[in-house]
C-alpha positions as CSV (number, residue, x, y, z in Angstrom):
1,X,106.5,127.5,-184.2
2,X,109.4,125.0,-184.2
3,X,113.3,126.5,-184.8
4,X,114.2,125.1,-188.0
5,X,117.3,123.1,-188.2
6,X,118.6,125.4,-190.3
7,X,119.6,128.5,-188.5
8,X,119.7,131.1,-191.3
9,X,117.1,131.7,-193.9
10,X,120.2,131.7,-196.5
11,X,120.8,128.4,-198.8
12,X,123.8,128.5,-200.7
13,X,124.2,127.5,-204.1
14,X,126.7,127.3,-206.4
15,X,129.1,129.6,-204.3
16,X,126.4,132.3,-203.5
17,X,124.1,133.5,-201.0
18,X,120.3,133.0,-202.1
19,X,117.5,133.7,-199.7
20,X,115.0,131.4,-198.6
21,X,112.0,132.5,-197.9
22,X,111.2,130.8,-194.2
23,X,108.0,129.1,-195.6
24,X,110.2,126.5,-197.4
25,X,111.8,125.8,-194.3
26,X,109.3,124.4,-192.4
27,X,107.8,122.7,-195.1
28,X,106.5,119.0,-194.0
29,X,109.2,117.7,-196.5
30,X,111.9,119.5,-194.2
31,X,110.7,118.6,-191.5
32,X,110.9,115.1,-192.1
33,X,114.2,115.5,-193.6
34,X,115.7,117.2,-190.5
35,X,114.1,114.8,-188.0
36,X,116.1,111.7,-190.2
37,X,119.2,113.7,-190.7
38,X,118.7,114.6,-186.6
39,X,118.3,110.9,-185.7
40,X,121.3,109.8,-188.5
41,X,123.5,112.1,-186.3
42,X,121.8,110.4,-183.1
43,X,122.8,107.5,-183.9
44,X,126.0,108.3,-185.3
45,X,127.0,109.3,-182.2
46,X,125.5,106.6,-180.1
47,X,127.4,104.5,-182.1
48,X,130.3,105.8,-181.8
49,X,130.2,106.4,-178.3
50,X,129.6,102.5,-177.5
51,X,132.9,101.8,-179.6
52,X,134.3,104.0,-177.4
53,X,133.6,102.4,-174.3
54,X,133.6,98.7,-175.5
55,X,137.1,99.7,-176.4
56,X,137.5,101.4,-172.9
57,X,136.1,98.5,-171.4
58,X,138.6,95.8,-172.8
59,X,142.0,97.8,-171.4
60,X,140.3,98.3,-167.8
61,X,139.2,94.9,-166.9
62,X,141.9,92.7,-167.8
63,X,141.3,89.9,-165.2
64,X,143.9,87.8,-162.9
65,X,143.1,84.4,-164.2
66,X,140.9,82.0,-161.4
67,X,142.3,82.1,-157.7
68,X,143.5,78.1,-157.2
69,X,144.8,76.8,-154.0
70,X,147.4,74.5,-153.1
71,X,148.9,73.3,-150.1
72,X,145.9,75.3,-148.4
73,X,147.2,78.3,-149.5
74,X,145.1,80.3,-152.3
75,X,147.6,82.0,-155.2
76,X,147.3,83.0,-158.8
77,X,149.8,82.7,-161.2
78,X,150.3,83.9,-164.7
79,X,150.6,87.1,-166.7
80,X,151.9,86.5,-170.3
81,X,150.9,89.8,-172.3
82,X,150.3,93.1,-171.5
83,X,146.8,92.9,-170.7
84,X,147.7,90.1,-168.1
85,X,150.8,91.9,-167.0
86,X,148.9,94.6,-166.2
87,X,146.2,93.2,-163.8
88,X,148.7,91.3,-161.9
89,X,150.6,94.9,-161.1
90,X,147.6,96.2,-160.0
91,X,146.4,93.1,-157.8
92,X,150.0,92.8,-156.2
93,X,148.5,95.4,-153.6
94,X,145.6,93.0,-152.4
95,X,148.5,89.7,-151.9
96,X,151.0,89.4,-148.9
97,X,153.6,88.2,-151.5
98,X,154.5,89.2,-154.4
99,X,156.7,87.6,-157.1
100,X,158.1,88.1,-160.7
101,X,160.1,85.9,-162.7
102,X,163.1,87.6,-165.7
103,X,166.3,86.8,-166.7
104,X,168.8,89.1,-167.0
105,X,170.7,89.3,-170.6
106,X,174.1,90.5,-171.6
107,X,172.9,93.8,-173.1
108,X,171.0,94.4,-170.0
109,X,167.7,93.4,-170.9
110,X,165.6,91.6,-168.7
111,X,162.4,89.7,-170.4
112,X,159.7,87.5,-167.7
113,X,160.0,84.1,-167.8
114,X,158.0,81.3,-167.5
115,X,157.9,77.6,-166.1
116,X,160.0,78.3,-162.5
117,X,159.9,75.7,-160.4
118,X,158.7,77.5,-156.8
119,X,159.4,75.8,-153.1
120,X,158.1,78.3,-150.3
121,X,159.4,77.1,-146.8
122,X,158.1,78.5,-143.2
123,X,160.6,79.1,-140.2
124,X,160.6,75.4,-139.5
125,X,161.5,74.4,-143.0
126,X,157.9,73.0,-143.9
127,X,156.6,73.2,-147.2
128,X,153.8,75.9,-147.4
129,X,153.6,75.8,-151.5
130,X,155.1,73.8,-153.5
131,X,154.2,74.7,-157.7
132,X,155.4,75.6,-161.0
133,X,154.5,79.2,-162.6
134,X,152.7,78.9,-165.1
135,X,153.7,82.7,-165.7
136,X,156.1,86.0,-164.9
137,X,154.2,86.7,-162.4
138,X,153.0,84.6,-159.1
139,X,150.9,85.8,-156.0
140,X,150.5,84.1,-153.1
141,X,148.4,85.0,-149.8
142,X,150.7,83.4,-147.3
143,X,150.0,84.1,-143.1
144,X,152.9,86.7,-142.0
145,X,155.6,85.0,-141.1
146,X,159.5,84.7,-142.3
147,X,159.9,82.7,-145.7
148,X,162.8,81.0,-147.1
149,X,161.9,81.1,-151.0
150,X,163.5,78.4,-154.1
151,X,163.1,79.1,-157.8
152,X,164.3,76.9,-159.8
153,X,164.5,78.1,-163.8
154,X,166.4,76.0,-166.5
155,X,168.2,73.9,-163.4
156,X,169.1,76.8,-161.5
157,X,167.9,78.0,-157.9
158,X,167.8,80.7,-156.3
159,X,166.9,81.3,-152.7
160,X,165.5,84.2,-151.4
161,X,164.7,84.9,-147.4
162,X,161.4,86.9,-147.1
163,X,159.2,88.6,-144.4
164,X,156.1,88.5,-145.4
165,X,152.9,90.6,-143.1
166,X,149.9,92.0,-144.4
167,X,148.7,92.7,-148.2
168,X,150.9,94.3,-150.3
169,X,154.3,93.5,-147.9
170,X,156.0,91.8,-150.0
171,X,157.3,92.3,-153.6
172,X,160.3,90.3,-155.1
173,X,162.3,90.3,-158.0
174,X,164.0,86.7,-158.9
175,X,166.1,87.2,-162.5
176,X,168.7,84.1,-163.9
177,X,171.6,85.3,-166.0
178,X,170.6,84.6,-169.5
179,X,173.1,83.3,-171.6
180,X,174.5,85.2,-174.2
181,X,173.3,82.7,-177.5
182,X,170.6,80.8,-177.8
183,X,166.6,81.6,-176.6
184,X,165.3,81.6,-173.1
């Protein structure tokens, strides 16, 4: 005989105890009752268990936006939002170079900016890549070598000298002074 759903021959109703005798609970009507309150729960929790891992899903695959290549040299630039942010710290590993764009306010805060204009330079002083950044965040897979490195934000440059080897080698902070009125 099947276990009823129900595992104690007691109902209650109306605050009290009243015994059932077991007859009533296998009853054909009970059973179909407890196979649809069974497959209610089933699906209850099917349900929310897909949520769960749609919402799961959408936090641990925020993508890099598309490789591109310029100058023969691939890169990807970008990360505006936390979701974006987020997959360009974790990809920084795979990429020889590594940069991030902020400026650097009075109070001490330092919010990413956007729309640098970037010069990368080999040894010689040739051009390697040559782009703006569309983003805070720019990585590039450059051959090792020694790097002389422009950023230009608002009409200001800064140069940075870097040594770049294999994947994950390099990883460099460029901040303006921001002034003290006025937006970025």
């Amino acid at each position: 005989m099947k276990k009823p759903f129900i595992q104690s021959p007691m109902l209650f109703d109306r605050a009290r105890a009243v015994p059932v005798p077991s007859r009533h609970l296998s009853s054909p009507a009970s059973s179909r009752a407890e196979s649809r309150m069974r497959l209610a729960w089933a699906a209850t929790l099917l349900a929310a268990a897909g949520l769960l891992c749609a919402g799961l899903a959408g936090t641990a695959h925020a993508q890099l936006p598309p490789v591109e290549t310029a100058q023969g040299i691939e890169y990807v630039s970008g990360g505006i939002g936390s979701d974006d942010s987020a997959a360009f710290k974790a990809a920084k590993s795979s990429y020889p170079l590594a940069l991030t764009f902020a400026a650097v306010g009075e109070d001490g805060s330092t919010p990413y900016v956007a729309d640098v204009r970037l010069e990368i330079a080999n040894e010689q002083g040739e051009s390697v890549l040559s782009l703006p950044s569309v983003g805070p965040y720019l990585l590039a897979k450059l051959q090792p070598g020694t790097y002389t490195v422009r950023a230009t934000y608002k009409g200001i440059t800064q140069t940075e000298q870097v040594k770049v080897g294999g994947p994950g080698s390099v990883d460099v902070r460029i901040a303006w002074k921001r002034p003290a009125v006025g937006p970025d």
